[in-house]
C-alpha positions as CSV (number, residue, x, y, z in Angstrom):
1,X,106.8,-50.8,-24.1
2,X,104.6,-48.3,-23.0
3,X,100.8,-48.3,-23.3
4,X,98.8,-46.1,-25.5
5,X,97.0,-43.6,-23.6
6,X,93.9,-44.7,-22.8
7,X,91.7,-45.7,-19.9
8,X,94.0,-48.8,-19.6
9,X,96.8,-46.5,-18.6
10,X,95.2,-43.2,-16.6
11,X,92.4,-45.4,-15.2
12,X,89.6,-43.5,-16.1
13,X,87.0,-43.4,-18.4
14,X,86.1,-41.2,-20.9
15,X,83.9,-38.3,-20.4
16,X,80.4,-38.6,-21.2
17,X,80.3,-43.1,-20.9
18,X,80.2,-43.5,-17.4
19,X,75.9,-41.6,-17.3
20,X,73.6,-44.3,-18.7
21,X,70.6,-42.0,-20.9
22,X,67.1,-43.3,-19.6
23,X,64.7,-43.3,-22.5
24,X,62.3,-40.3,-22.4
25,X,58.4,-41.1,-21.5
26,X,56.0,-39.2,-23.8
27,X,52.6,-38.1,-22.0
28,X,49.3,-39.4,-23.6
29,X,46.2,-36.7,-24.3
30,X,44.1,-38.6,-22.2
31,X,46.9,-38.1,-19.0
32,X,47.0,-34.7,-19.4
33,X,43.3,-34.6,-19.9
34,X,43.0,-36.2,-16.4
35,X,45.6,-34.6,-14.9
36,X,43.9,-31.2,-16.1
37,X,40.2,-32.6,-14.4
38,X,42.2,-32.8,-11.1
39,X,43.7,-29.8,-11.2
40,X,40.1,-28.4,-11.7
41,X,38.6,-30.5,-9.1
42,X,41.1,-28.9,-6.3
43,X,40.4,-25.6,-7.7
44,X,36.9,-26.0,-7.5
45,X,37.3,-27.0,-3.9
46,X,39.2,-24.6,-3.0
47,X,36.8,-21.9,-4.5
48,X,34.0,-23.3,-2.0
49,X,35.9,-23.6,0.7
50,X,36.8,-19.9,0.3
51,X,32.7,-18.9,-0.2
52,X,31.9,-20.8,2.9
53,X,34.7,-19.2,5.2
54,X,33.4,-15.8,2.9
55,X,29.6,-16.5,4.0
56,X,30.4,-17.4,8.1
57,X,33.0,-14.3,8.2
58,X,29.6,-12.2,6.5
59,X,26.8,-14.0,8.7
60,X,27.8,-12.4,12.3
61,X,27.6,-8.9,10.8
62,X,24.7,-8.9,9.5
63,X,22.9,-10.4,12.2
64,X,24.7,-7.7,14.2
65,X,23.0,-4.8,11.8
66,X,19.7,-6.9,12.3
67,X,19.8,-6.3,15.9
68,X,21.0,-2.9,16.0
69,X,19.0,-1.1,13.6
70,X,16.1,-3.0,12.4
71,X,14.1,-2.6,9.1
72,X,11.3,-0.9,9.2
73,X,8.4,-2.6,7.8
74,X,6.8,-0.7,4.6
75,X,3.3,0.8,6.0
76,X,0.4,0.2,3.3
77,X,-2.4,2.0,3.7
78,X,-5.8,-0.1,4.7
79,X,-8.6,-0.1,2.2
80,X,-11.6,0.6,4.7
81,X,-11.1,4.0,6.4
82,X,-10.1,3.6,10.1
83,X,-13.8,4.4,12.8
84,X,-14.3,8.1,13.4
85,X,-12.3,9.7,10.5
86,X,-12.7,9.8,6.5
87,X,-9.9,10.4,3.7
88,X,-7.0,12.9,4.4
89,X,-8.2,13.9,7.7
90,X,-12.2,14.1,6.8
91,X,-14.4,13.3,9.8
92,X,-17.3,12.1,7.3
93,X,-17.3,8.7,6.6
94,X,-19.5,8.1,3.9
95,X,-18.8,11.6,2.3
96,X,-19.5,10.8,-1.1
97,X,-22.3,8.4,-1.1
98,X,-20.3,5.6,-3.2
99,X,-23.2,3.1,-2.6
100,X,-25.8,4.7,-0.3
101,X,-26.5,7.1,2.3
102,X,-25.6,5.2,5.4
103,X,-25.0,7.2,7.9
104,X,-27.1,9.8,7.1
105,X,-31.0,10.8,8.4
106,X,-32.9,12.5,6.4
107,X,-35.1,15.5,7.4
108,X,-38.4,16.7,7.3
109,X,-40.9,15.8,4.3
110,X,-38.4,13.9,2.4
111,X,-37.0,11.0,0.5
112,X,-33.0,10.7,0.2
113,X,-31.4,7.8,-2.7
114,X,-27.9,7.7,-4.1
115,X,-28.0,9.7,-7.9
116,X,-25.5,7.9,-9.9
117,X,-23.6,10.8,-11.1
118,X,-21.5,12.5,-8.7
119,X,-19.4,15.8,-8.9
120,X,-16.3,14.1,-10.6
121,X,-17.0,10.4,-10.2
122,X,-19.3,8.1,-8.6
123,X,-22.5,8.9,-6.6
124,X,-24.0,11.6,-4.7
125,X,-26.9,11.7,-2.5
126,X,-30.0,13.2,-4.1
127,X,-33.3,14.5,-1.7
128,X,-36.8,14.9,-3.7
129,X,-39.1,16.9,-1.6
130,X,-42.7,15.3,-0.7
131,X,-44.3,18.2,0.9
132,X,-43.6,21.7,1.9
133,X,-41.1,23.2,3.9
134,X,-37.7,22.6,4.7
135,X,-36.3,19.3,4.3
136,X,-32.6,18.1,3.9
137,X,-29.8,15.7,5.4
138,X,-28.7,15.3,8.7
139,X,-24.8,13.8,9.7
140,X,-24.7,13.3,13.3
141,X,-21.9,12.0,15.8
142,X,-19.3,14.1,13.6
143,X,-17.5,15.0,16.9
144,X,-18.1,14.0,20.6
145,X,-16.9,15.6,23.9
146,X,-15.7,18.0,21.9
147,X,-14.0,20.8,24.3
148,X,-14.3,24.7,24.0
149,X,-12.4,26.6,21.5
150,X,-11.9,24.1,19.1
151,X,-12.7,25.0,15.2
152,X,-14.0,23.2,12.4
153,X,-14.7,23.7,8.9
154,X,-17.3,22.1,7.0
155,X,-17.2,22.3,3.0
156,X,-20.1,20.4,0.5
157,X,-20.8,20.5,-3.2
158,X,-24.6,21.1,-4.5
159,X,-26.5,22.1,-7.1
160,X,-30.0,21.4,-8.4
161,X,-32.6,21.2,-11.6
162,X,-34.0,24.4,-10.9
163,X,-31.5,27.3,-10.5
164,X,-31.6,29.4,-7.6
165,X,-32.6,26.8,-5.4
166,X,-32.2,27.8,-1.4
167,X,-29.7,25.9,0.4
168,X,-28.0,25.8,4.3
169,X,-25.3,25.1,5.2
170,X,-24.7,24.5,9.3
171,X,-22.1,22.9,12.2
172,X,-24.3,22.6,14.9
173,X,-22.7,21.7,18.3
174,X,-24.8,21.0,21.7
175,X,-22.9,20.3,25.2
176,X,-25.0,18.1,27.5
177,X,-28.0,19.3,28.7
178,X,-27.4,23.0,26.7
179,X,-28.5,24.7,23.9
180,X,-27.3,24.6,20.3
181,X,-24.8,26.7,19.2
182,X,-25.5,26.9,15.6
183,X,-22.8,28.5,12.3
184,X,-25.1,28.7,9.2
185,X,-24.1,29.7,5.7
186,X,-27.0,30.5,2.9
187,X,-26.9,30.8,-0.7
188,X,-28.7,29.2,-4.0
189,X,-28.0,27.0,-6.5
190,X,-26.2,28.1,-9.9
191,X,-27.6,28.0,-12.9
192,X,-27.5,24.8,-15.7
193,X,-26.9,22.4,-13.0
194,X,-23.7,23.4,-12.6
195,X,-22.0,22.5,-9.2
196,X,-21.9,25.3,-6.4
197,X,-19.0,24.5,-3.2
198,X,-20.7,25.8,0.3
199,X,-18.4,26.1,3.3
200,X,-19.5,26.9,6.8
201,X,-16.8,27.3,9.8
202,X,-18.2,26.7,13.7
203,X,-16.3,27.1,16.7
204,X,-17.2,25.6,19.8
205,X,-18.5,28.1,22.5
206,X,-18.7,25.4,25.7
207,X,-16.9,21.9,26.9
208,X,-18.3,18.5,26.2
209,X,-20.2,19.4,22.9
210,X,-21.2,17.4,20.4
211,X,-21.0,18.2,16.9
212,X,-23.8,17.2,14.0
213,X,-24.1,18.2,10.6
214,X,-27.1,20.0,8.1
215,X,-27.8,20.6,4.5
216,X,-31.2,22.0,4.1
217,X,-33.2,23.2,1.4
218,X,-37.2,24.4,0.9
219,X,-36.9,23.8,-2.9
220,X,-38.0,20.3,-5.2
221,X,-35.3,19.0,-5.4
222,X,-31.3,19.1,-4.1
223,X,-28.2,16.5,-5.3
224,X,-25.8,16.7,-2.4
225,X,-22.1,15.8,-2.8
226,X,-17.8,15.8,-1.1
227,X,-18.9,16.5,2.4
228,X,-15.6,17.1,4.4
229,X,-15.7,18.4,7.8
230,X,-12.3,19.0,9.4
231,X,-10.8,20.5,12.8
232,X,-8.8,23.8,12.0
């Protein structure tokens, strides 16, 4: 009698028995939590390691630059004037008499002080005459060794109590062992107190000169002020 069909007879067995099903695992938060803080710890590393290789690949060309075409460092002006020359070129130190009248002689029956007031700020230099005559300021040393031909240009702002008061203007330059050769300019005072500009120009006529400075007056009283003298 034959078999039913089954595995008994064919030998086999049915589709599907033969695979034994594993259970499933389920993943907890906290693993995935610390699978997630590893992940970020290699991504983290990974970051820096690209920044360093970033910053050595950077580091050689800028040194490079460096060498090749430096900076220049920003210039700031210094707060003293440099020896031998005033703002913007001026020769005159002490030009506008901030806090005395160093540098200055004065001339002839005279007293010189620093006036409080100036032109547009500051001080000035005023001269109060003690006798008669002529009297004013003298600025020497403006210019030394100066050779033949050269120009300058002096400019100073006056004015005085009483209008119409007489004031020179000169450049006076001397070689050694000459004469003076003198550029004068002469005018008065304005009215009211007011604030008169006197220029004078002076070219040199021989080698070697030196080069002084003059305001003069013959009135009372005279409030000097913005002496420039410049080469042009």
């Amino acid at each position: 009698m034959d078999e039913p069909f089954g595995h008994r007879a064919t030998g086999r067995r049915p589709p599907g028995r033969h695979l034994r099903q594993r259970p499933r695992r389920r993943i907890g938060a906290g693993q995935v939590a610390a699978v997630a803080a590893v992940l970020g710890l290699l991504g983290a590393g990974v970051l820096v390691v690209r920044m360093l290789d970033a910053g050595r690949s950077i580091r050689p060309t800028v040194q490079a630059t460096a060498a090749t075409s430096p900076t220049p460092a920003i210039q700031r002006p210094s707060q003293d004037p440099p020896p031998g020359q005033g703002v913007f070129g001026n020769l005159v130190l002490n030009w506008s008499f901030e806090e005395d009248l160093r540098g200055w002689t004065v001339m002839g029956e005279a007293s010189g002080s620093r006036e409080p007031v100036g032109r547009t700020s500051g001080s000035s230099a005023r001269l109060e005459l003690e006798g008669t005559g002529v009297a004013g300021l003298r600025l020497t040393g403006v210019a030394a060794g100066v050779g033949a031909g050269r120009r300058f240009v002096a400019t100073v702002w006056v004015r005085s109590g009483t209008p119409g008061t007489p004031v020179s203007v000169r450049l006076v330059s001397r070689p050694a062992g000459g004469r003076d050769a003198v550029s004068e300019t002469r005018t008065r005072t304005a009215p009211a107190s007011e604030w008169s500009r006197v220029r004078v120009a002076h070219e040199v006529p021989a080698d070697g000169s030196d080069l002084r400075f003059e305001v003069t007056t013959t009135g009372r009283s005279l409030v000097i002020d913005e002496v420039t003298i410049r080469e042009g």
